[in-house]
N, C-alpha and C positions, 0 to 999 in steps of 0.2 A: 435603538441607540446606535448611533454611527462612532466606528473607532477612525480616530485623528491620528495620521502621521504626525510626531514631531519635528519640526522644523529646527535651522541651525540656532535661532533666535531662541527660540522655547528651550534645547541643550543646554543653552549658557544662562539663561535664568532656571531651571533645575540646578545645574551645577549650583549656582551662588546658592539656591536653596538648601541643599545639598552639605555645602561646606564653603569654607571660606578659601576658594580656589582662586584667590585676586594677585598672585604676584605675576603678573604679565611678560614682566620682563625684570632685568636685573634689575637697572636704574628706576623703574617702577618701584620695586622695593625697596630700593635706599631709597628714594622721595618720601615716599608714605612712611616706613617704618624704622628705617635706619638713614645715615647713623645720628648717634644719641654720644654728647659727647661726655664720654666717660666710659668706666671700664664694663668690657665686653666678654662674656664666654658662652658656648655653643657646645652642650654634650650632648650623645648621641650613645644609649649603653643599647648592647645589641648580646644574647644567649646564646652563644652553640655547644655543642655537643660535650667539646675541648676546652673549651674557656670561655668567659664572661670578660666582654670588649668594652670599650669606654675612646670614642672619640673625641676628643677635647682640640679646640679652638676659640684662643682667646689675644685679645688685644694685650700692648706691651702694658698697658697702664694695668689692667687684668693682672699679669704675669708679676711685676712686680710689687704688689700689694700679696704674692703669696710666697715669695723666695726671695731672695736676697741674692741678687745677678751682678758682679761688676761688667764693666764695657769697655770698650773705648769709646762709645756716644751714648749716651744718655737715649736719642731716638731710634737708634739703628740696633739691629744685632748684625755681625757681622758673618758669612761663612765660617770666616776659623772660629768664631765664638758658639759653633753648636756644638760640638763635644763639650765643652765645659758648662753650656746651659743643658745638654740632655744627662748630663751627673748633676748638676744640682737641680731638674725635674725629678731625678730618679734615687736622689735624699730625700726630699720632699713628699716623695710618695711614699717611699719606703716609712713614714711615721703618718701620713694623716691618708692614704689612701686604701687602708687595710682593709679587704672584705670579708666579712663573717660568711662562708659554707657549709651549714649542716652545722654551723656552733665549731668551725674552726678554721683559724685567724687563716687568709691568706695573703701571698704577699706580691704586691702589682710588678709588673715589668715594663717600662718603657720604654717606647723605640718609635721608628717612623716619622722624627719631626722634621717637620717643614716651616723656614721661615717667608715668609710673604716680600717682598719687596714693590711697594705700590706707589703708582704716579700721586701727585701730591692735588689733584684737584680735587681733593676734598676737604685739602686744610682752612677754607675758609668756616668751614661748619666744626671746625675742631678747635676752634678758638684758646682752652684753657690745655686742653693736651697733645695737641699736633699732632705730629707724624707719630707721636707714643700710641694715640688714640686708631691710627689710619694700621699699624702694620701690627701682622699678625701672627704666634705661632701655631704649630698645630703638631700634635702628638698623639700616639696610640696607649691605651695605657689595657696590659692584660692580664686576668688573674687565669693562671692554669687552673683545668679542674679534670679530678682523676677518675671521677664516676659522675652521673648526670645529679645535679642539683636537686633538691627540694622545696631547700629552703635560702635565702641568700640578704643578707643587712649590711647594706653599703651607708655611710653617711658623705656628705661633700661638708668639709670643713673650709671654705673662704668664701667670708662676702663679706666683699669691697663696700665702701661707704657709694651710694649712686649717686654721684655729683649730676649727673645727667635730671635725675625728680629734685632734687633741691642740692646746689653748690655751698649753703651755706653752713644747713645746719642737716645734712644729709643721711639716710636711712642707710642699714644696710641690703646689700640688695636681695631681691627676691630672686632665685634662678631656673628656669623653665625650661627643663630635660625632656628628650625623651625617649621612652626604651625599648625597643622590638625584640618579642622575648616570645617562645611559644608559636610564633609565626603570628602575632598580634602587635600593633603600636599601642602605649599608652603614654599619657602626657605623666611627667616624672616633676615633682615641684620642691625643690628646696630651700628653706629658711633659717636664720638664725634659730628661732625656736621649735620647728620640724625640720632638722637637716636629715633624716634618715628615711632611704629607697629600702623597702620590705617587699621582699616577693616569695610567693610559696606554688607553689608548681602544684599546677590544678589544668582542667580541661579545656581548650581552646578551639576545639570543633566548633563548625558552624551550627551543626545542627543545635546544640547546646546553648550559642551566646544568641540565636536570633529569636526570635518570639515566635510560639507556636502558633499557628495562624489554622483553624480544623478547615478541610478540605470540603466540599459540596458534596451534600448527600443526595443519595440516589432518590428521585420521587417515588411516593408510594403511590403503586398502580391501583383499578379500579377490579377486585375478582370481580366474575364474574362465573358464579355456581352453576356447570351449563346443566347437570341433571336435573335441580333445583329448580331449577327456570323450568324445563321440559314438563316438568311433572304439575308445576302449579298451574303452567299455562294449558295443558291436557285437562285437566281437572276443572277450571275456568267456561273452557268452552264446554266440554261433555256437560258442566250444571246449565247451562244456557241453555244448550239442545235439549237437555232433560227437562226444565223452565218453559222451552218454548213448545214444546209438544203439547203441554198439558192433560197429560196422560194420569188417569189415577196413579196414585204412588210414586209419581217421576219429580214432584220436590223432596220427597224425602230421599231417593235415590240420587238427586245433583246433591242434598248437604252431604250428605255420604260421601260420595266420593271426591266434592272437595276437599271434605275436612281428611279423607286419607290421604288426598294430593297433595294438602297441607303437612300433614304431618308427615309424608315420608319424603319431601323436599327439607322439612326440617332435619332430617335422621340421618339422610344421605348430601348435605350442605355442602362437604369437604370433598364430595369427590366430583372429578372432572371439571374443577375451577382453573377457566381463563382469565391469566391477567391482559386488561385493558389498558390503552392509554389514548385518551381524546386527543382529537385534534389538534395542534395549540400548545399541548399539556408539556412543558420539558419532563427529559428523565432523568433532570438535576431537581432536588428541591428550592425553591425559591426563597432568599431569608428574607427577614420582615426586613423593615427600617430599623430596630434595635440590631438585631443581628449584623446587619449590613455594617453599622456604626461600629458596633465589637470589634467586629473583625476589620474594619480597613483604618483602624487609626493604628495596632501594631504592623500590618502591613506595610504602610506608609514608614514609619518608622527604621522598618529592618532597611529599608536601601541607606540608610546613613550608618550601619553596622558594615556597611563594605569598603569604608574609608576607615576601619580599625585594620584589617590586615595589611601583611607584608608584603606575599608571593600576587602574583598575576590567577594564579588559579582560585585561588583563595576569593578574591576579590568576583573573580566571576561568577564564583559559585553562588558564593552572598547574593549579588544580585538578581540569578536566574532565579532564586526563592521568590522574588518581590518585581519583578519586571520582565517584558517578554517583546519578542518582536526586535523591532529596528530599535527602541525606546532602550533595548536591554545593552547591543552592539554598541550604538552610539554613548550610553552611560559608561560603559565599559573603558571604551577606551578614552574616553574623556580625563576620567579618574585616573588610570596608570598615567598617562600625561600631564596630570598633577603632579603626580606623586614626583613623578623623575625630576621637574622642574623642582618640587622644594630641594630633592637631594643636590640640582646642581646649584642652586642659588641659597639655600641656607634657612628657605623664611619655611616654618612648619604653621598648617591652614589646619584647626581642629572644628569639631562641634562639642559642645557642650552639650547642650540641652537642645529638645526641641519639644516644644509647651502646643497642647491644640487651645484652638481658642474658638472655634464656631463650627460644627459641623452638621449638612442637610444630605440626605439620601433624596434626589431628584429622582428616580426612577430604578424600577425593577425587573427585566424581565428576561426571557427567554433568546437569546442569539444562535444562529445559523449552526448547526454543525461545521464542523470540520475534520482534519484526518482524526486528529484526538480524540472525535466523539463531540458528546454533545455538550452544549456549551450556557453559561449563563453567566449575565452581568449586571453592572449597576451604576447608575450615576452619581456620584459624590459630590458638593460642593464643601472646600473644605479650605476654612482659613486659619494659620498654625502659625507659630513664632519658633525663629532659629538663635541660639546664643550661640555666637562662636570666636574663637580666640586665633588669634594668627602670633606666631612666637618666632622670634627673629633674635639672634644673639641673646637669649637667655632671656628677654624682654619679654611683655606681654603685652599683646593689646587687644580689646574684646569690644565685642558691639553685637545687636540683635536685631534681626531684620523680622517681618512680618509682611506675610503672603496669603495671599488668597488664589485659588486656584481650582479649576472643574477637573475632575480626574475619571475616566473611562477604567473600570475594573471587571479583569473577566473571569472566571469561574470555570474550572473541569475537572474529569473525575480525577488530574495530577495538582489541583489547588486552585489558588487566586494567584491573580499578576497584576499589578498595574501593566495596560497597555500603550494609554496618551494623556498625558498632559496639556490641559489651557491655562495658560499661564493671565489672571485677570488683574492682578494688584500687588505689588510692592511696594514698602517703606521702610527705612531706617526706625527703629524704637529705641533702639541703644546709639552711641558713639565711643568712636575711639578714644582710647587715654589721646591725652596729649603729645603729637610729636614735637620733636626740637624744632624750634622754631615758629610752631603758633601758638597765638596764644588763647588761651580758654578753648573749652571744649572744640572738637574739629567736629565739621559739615563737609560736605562734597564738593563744594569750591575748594575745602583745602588740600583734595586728593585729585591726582591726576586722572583727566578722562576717560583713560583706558586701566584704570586699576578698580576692576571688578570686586563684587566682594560675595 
């Protein structure tokens, strides 16, 4: 079995595997996913120590379907107009942004807002709400907390009717959070009918959220009973010589002392036993094709547990469970160059699911030592479905790719890794909702060449 560098090509189809890492560049993600004309908001609730955070960011149409703002422009907020809009955020919150702690009421504080003031090339696609639709505020909203949390029931009370899915007779909208809490991301979903975020403060180690993958057992060697051997084999020839002499009395004198060579190789078995190991033989055991299957389909799985955390360390630890080599480096920072990109552009790239759908163990065998010690692998063919959601101002949009792909897996007495990836077949099985502007389901003519997914 030959291990395959990864290539830059082979990176960037892992990644899309991987998660839905397609927002390329800014304008890339308003093409594909934004904007949608109608009202907009983007939270962002984040755990420390000291308080429970809530980044909010939301268009004016947003803003005033939830306060009651005057102005002097209808489109604009002005400078002198943010003290008077950050006291009516901060009435506002003070009745519908109350968080439950431990079963008692807290009460938010805001501050940090920033108004937007943005060129207007985008008002052609803002047709029913202009420049309401294009500008933007943004505020921090904090509940202090005096000891570390356990338990914590936030609800989001506003949603807007989404003129953007239907201006006529319009839904209200769905809203797509989400929380980094414990040193974990998790997607945060609110509805008219489930408006309420519940967290209970539970374990977030990796070793605990990734799948336990059992490690390659040692081969069992060949004893070999050297007294046992000695004594049978003495016992073999002296009946032979006794056999071949043909001396009176010299057959009854060879059964004799076989049968005691026999039996005192039987009595003394256990001692002076060398273990053996052939030629060939690894001093890992070899799994079947069941095994092999058991074990690399959670394998396979845990590297998309490493786009749940927060920290840089976090993330690499995830992955050095499940990957190794250059394949582990280049995964690495792949992923934190996600991540930064959604934080500077807004659009969050999730996985949902990911569903196996055919899997062949091509081969099994024994690979080369190294510093590690001794080593054993296996070839996989394995074709698997990814559902994943990319959420952009509160929006949702999801689709499911299917892949086929040969994976090199190795084995030591410190576990399994994926080493390389062949990447053989990709297809879309899902599509995107509809963005503004096309119409019926979207294809990849309707998304721009360089928006990956």
């Amino acid at each position: 079995m030959s291990l395959k560098k990864p290539s830059n090509g082979l990176l960037v189809s892992l990644l899309a595997m991987a998660t839905l890492l397609g927002i390329a560049s800014e304008s890339v993600a308003m093409k594909a996913l934004d904007p949608a004309d109608g009202p907009h908001v983007d939270l962002k609730l984040s755990l420390d120590p000291d308080a429970l955070r809530m980044e909010v960011t939301m268009n004016i149409v947003f803003l005033d379907e939830i306060i009651d703002f005057d102005r002097e422009s209808p489109d604009v907020i002005a400078p002198v107009e943010g003290i008077a809009l950050l006291d009516a955020l901060q009435d506002w919150a003070d009745v519908d942004l109350v968080a439950t702690v431990d079963g008692i009421d807290v009460q938010p504080l805001i501050d940090g807002l920033e108004i937007s003031d943005p060129s207007d090339d985008l008002l052609p696609v803002f047709p029913r709400t202009g420049m309401r639709g294009i500008r933007k505020v943004r505020f921090k909203v904090t509940w202090p907390l005096k000891t570390e949390p356990q338990e914590i029931v936030f609800d989001w009370p506003s949603y807007p009717p989404d003129i953007a899915i239907d201006p006529d007779d319009p839904p209200p909208m769905q809203i797509a959070a989400e929380a980094a809490v414990e040193g974990v991301r998790e997607a945060v979903f609110f509805t008219v009918d489930s408006p309420t975020w519940l967290w209970r403060s539970g374990s977030t180690s990796i070793e605990e959220r990734l799948a336990r993958i059992p490690v390659p057992e040692a081969a069992t060697p060949w004893p070999l009973p050297v007294v046992s051997v000695l004594l049978l084999v003495f016992g073999v020839l002296f009946g032979l010589v006794q056999l071949a002499s043909r001396r009176n009395g010299s057959s009854a004198i060879a059964i004799v002392v076989i049968l005691a060579c026999a039996g005192g190789a039987w009595l003394f078995g256990g001692i002076g036993v060398v273990e053996l190991r052939l030629d060939g033989r690894s001093a890992l055991e070899l799994p079947d094709d069941d095994a092999a299957e058991t074990l690399f389909v959670p394998l396979h799985s845990n590297i998309y547990r490493a786009f749940d955390y927060v920290s840089e360390s976090d993330i690499y630890d995830a992955l050095e469970r499940s990957v190794e080599g250059d394949l582990l480096d280049l995964l690495y920072r792949s992923i934190y160059e996600s991540l930064v990109m959604e934080e500077e552009q807004g659009a969050l790239s999730r996985v949902i699911a990911v569903r196996p759908v055919e899997l062949l163990i091509e081969s099994i065998e024994p690979l080369d030592d190294d510093d590690a010690g001794p080593r054993i692998g296996f070839v996989a063919l394995y074709r698997w479905q990814v559902e994943g959601r990319v959420t952009h101002w509160g929006h949702m949009h999801e689709r499911t790719n299917e892949y086929l792909a040969r994976f090199d897996v190795v084995g030591n007495t410190e576990g399994w890794r994926i080493a390389a990836i062949e990447l053989l077949e990709q297809e879309r099985v899902g599509q995107y909702d509809d963005p503004e502007g096309v119409d019926g389901p979207v294809t990849d003519d309707d998304l721009p060449d360089d928006f990956e997914l």
